[in-house]
Legacy VTK file of the C-alpha trace (Angstrom):
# vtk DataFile Version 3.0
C-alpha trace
ASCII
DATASET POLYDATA
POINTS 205 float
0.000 0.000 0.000
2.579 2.160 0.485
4.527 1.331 -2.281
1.229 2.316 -4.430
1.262 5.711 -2.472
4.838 6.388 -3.198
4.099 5.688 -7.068
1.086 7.769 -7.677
3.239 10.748 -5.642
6.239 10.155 -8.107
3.466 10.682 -10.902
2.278 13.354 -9.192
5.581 14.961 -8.972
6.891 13.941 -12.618
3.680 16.094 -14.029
4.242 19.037 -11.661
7.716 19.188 -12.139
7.666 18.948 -15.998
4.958 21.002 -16.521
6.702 24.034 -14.617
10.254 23.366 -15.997
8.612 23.244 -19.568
7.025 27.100 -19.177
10.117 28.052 -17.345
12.493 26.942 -20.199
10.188 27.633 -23.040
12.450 30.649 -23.939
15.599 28.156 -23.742
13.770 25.715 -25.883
13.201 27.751 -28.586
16.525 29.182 -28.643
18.047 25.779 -28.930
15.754 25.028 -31.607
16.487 28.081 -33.317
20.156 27.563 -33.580
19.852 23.949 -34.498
17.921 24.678 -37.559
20.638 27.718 -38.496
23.818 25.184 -37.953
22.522 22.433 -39.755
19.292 22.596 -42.304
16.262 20.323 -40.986
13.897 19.569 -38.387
15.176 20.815 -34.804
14.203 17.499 -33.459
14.674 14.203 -33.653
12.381 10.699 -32.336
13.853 7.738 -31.792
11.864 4.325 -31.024
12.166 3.665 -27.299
10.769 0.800 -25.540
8.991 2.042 -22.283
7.229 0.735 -18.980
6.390 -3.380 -20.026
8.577 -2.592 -23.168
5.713 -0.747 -24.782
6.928 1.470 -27.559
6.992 5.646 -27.543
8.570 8.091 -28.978
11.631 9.422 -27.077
11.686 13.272 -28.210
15.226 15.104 -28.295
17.011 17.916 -29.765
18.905 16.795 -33.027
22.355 16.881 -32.841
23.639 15.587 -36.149
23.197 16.134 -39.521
19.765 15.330 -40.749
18.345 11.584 -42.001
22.122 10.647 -40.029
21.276 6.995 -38.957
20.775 6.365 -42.690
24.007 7.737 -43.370
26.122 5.897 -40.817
25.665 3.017 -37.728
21.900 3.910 -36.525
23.072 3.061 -33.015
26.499 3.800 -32.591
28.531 7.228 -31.889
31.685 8.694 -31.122
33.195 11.931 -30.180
34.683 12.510 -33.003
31.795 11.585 -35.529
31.115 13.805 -38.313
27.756 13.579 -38.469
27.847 15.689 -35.079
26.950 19.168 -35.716
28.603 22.289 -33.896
25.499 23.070 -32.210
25.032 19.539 -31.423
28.305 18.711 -29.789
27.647 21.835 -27.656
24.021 20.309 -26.618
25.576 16.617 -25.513
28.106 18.319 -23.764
25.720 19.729 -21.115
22.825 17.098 -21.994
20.676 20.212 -23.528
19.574 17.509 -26.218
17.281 15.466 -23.835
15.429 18.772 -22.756
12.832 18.011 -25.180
11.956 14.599 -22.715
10.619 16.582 -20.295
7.410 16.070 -22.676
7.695 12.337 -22.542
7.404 12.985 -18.952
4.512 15.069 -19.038
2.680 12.511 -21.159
3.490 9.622 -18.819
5.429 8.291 -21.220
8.877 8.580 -19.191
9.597 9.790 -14.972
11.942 11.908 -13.734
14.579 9.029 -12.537
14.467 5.709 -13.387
16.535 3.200 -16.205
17.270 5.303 -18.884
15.335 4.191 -22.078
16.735 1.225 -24.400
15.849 1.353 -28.234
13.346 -1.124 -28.827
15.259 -3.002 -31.413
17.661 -3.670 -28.128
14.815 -3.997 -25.658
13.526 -6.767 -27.862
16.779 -9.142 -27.598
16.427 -8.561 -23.525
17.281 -11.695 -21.487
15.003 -11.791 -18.291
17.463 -10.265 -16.400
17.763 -7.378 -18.411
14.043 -6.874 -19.134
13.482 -6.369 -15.311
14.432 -3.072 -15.790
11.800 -2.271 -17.694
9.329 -2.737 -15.174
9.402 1.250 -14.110
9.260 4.151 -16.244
12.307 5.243 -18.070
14.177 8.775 -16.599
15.817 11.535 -17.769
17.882 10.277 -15.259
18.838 7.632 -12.811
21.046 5.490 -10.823
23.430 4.477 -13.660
23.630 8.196 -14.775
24.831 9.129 -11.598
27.641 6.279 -11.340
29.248 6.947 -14.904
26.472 6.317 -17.234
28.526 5.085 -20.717
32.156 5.054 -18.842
30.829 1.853 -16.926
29.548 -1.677 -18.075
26.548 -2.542 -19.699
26.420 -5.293 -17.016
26.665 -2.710 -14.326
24.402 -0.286 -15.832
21.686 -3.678 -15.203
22.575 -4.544 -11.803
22.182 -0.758 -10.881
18.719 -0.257 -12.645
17.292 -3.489 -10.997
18.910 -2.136 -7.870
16.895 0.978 -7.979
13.895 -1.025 -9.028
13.778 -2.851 -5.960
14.693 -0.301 -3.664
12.916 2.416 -4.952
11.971 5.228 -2.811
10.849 8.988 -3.024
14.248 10.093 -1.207
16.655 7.698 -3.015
14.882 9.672 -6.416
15.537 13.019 -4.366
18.968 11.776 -4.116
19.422 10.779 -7.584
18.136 14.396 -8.972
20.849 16.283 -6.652
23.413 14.401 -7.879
23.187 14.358 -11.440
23.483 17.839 -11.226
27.331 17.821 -10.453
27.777 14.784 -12.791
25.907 16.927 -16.014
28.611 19.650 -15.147
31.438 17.775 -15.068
30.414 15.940 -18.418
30.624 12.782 -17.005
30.038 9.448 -19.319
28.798 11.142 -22.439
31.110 8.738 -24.072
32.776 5.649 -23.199
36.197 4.816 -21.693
37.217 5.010 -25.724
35.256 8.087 -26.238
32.797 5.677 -28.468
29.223 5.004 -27.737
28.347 0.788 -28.676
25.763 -1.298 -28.857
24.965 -2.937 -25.681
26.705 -6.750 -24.982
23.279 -8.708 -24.550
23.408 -11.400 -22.758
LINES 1 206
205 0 1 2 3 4 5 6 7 8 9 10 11 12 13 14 15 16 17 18 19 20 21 22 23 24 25 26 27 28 29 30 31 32 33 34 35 36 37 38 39 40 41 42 43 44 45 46 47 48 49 50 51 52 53 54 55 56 57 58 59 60 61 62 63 64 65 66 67 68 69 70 71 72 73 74 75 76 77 78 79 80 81 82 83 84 85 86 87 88 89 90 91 92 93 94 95 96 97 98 99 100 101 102 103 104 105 106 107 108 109 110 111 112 113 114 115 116 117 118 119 120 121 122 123 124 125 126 127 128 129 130 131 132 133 134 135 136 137 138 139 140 141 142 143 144 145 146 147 148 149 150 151 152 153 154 155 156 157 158 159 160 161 162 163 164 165 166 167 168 169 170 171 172 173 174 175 176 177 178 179 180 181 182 183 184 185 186 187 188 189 190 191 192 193 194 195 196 197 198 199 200 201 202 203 204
């Protein structure tokens, strides 16, 4: 029972919270989107196909930062610092983690939380093992426990155990916790790459 209360208060929270931050940062947002569109020609946005709470598809919303149509033009699922089809304005926006702004609508639709397991594509979410599925079994965050610990500079296998770890010990104060530290971690520009400064598919098991 009061695991139930605790969940409809997160909801609760993830509206309020999103729909003020939204307003607030409309200014910000359209900014962004504005210099996007001026750096490199297209829409100022980009979806990708992200499997949700119970895997259930959605549209993860974020600013673009490469060149338009750019998983045709290259590996749909893999990065790097140094790839090209990274705009100017786009390195900028993963540097501070501007890009994922935009999922503050995702939140606001239910679609996604504040904190929890950060969402998988569903092409990845589909080759799961049971392990690995278990953390879909929440809603996916703008950020979470993984974020905090290193996000891509640590193992896929960790990045599990730490999102099934939050799972079962969620709480209203560990996601207070989780919020207050990302802040330091998005400063430092912690894990927006690997150890190699690449971004891989994950190792399923």
């Amino acid at each position: 029972m009061k695991r139930d209360f605790e969940f409809a208060l997160k909801r609760a929270l993830d509206v309020g919270v999103a729909l003020v931050a939204l307003l607030i940062l409309l200014p910000v947002l359209a900014f962004i989107a504005i210099a996007i569109v001026i750096d490199s020609p297209g829409s100022p946005f980009f979806k990708l196909r992200a499997a949700g709470r119970d895997g259930c598809a959605f549209a993860q919303w974020k600013f673009r930062t490469m060149v338009q149509d750019a998983r045709q033009k290259a590996h749909p699922f893999e990065t790097s610092s140094a790839d090209p089809r990274i705009t100017r304005t786009g390195r900028f926006l993963r540097r501070w983690s501007l890009d994922e702004l935009p999922q503050l609508w995702n939140v606001l639709r239910g679609e996604m939380s504040l904190v929890g397991p950060r969402p998988a594509f569903v092409e990845v979410a589909g080759r799961y093992s049971a392990q690995e599925a278990r953390r879909l079994r929440m809603r996916p965050g703008l950020t979470g426990l993984a974020q905090i610990q290193g996000r891509n500079l640590i193992s896929w296998q960790r990045r599990i155990a730490l999102d099934v770890a939050y799972i079962d010990r969620y709480s209203l104060w560990l996601d207070a916790k989780i919020l207050l530290a990302t802040v330091p971690v998005l400063l430092r520009g912690d894990g927006i790459y690997g150890p190699d400064g690449r971004v891989r598919m994950h190792d399923l098991a």
